[in-house]
C-alpha positions as CSV (number, residue, x, y, z in Angstrom):
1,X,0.0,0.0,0.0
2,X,0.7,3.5,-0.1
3,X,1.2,5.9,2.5
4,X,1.2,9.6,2.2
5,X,2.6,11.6,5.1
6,X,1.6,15.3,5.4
7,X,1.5,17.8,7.8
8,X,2.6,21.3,9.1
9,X,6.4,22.4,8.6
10,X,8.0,21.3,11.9
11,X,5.6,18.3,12.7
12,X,8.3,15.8,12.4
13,X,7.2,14.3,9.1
14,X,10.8,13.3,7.8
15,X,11.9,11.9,11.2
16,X,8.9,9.3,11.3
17,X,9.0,8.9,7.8
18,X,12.6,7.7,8.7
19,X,11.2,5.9,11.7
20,X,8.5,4.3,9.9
21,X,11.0,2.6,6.9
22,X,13.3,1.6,10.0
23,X,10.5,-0.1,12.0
24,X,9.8,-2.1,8.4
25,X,13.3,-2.8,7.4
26,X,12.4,-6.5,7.3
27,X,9.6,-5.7,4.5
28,X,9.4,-4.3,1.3
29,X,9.6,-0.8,1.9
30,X,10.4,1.9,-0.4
31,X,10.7,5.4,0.8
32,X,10.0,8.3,-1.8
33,X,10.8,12.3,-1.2
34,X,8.4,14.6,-2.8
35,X,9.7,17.8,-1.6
36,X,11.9,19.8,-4.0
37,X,13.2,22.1,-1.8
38,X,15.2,19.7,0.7
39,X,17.4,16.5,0.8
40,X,15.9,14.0,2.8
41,X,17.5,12.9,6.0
42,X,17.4,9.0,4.9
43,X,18.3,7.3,1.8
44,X,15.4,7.9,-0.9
45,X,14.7,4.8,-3.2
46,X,12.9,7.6,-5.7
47,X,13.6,11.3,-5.3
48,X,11.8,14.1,-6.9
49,X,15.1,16.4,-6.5
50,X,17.0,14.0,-9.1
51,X,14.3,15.8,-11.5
52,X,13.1,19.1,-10.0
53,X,15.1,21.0,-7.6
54,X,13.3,24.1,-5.9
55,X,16.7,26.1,-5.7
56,X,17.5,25.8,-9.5
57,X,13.9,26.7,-10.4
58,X,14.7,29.9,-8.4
59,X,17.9,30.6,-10.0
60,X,16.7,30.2,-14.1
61,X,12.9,31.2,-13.7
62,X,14.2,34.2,-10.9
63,X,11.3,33.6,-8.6
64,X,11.4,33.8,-4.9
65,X,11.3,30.7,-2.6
66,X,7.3,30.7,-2.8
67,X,6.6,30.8,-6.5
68,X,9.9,28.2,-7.0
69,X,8.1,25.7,-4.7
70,X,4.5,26.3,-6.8
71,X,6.3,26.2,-10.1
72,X,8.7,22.8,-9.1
73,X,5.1,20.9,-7.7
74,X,4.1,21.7,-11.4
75,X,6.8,20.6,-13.1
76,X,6.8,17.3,-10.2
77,X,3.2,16.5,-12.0
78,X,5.3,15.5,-15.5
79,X,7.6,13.0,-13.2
80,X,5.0,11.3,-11.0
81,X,4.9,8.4,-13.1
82,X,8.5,7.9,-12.3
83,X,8.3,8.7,-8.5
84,X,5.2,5.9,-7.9
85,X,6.5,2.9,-7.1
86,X,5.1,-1.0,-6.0
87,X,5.9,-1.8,-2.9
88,X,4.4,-3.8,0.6
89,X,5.0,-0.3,1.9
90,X,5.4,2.7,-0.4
91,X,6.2,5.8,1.9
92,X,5.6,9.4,0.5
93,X,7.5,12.2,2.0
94,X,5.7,15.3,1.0
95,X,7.2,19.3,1.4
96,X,7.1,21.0,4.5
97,X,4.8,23.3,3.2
98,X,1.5,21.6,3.4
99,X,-0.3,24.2,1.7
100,X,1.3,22.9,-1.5
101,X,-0.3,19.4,-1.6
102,X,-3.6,20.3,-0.3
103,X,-4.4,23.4,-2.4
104,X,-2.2,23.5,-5.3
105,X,-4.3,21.5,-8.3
106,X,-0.4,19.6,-9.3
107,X,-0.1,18.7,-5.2
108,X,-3.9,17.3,-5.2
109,X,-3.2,15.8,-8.5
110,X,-0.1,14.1,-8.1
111,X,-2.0,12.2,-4.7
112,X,-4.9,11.3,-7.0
113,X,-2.0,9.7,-8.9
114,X,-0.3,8.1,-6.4
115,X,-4.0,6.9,-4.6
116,X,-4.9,5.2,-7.9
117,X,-1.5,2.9,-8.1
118,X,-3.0,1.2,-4.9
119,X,-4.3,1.5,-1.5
120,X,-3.2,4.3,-0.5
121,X,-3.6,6.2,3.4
122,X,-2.5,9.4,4.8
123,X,-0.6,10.0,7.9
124,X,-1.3,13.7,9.0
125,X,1.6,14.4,11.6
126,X,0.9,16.9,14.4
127,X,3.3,18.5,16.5
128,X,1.9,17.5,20.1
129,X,3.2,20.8,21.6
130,X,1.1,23.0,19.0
131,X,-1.7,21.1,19.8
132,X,-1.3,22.0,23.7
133,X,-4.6,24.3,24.3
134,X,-8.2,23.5,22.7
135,X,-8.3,26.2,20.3
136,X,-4.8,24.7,18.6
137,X,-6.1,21.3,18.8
138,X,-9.5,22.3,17.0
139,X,-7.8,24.4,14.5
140,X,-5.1,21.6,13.7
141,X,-7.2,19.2,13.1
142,X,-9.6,21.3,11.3
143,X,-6.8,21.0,8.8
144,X,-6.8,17.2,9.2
145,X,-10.4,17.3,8.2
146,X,-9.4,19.7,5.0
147,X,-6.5,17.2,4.0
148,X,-9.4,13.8,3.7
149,X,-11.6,16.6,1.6
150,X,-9.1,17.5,-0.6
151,X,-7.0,14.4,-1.4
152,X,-10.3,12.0,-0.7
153,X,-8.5,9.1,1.5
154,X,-8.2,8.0,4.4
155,X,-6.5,10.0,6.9
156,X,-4.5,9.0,10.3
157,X,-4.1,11.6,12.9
158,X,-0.7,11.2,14.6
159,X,0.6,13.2,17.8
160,X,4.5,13.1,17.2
161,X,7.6,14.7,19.6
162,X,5.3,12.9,22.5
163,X,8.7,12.4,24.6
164,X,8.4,16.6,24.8
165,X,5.1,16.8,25.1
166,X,1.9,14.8,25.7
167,X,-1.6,15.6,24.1
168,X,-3.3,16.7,27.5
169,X,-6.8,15.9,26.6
170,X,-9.3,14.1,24.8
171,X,-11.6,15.2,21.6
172,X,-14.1,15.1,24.3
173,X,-12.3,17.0,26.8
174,X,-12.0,19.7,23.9
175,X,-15.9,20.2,23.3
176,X,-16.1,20.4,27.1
177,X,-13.7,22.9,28.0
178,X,-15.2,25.1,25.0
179,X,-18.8,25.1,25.8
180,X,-17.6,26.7,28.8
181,X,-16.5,29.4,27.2
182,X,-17.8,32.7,26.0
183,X,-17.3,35.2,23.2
184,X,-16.8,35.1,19.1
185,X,-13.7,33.0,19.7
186,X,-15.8,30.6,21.4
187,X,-18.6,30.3,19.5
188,X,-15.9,30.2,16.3
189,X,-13.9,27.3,17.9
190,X,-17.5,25.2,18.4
191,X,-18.2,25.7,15.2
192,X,-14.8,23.8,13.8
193,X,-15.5,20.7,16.5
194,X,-17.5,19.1,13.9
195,X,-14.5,18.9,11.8
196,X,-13.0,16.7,14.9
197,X,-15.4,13.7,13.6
198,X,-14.1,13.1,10.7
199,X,-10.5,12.5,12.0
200,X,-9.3,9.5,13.8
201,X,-8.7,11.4,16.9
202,X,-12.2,11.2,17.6
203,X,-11.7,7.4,18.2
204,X,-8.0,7.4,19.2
205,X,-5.7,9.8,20.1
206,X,-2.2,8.2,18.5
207,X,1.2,9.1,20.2
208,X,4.8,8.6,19.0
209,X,8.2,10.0,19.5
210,X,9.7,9.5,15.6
211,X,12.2,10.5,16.8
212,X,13.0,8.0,19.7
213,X,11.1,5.5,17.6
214,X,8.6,5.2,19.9
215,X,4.6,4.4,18.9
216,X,5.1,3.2,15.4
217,X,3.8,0.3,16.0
218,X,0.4,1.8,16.7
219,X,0.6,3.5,13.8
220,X,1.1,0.5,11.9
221,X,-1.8,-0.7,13.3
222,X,-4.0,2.4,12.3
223,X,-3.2,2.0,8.6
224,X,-4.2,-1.5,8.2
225,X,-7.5,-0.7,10.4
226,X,-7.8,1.4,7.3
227,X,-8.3,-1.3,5.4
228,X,-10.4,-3.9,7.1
229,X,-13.2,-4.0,9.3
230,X,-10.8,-4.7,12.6
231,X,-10.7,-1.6,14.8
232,X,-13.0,1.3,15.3
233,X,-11.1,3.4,12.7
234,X,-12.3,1.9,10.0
């Protein structure tokens, strides 16, 4: 299967993506890097920088950082044939800029291509010390919800860096502490806790430290529950 791992820059989605293809050294796993702008920390069986390379878009076009990104997921649509690969475990590192796979039409498109080569799930990678008051946690995974909209597959919620911090409370914690509350922020921030049921966080809240190697194994778990009728996420 396929596994697409987004999330906000900083999350930690590299580091588990490296955890991840550690934890599965024993399978067939292939790791693939679809951000143009960086190296990746591991060794890449497909990179998108042996074709597009943000920095040399910058230089020949003249753009700054932000249009070289948009124009090198562009050009990245004309080489995702050559980036999908088979695999018991294909592993999609995407930029650190989310914004560029869930609003760009080339970053939607090049998922819709990689979700028709097979099963294919998301990983959406949190930073567990962002999500430390209600109003990040909402907002967040408000973004979760927008990422399943926009790229139409499954989507795991995963709290990474949990050896700094710990998620302190529950989806149902959340709606509590904010119908307590009073004022346009308030009434804003119950608006976006419907968005909170169509996540996985609403069953399960999922913990790791990628970088210790720690909880991958439940996130293992929660991608085949994707696919079968086994656990409550699916």
């Amino acid at each position: 299967m396929n596994v697409i791992v987004l999330g906000p820059a900083g999350s930690g989605k590299s580091t588990l993506v490296s955890a991840l293809s550690n934890h599965l050294r024993d399978a067939d796993v292939k790791v693939i890097n679809l951000d143009p702008a960086s190296p990746p920390p591991y060794r890449a069986d497909r990179d998108v920088r042996d074709f597009v390379r943000a920095e040399e878009i910058m230089r020949k076009e003249g753009l700054g950082i932000n249009g070289a990104l948009i124009r090198s997921m562009d050009l990245t649509l004309s080489y995702v044939d050559e980036l999908i690969v088979k695999a018991d475990y294909a592993i999609y590192d995407t930029p650190g800029q989310m914004e560029l796979f869930i609003y760009l039409n080339s970053g939607v498109e090049i998922a819709k291509r990689i979700a028709d080569s097979d099963y294919t799930v998301g990983i959406f990678v949190v930073d567990s010390a962002v999500a430390s008051t209600p109003e990040n946690f909402v907002s967040i995974l408000a973004q979760n919800a927008v990422v399943s909209l926009r790229m139409d597959i499954p989507v795991i919620t995963v709290f990474n860096k949990a050896d700094v911090c710990r998620v302190p409370f529950s989806v149902e914690d959340v709606k509590k502490e904010l119908e307590r509350r009073e004022g346009v922020l308030a009434e804003l921030m119950e608006g976006l806790v419907d968005f909170l049921e169509v996540t996985t966080a609403k069953y399960r809240i999922i913990e790791v430290s990628a970088l210790k190697g720690e909880g991958i194994e439940d996130v293992l778990s929660a991608i085949n529950e994707a696919f079968c009728s086994c656990g409550d996420l699916s």
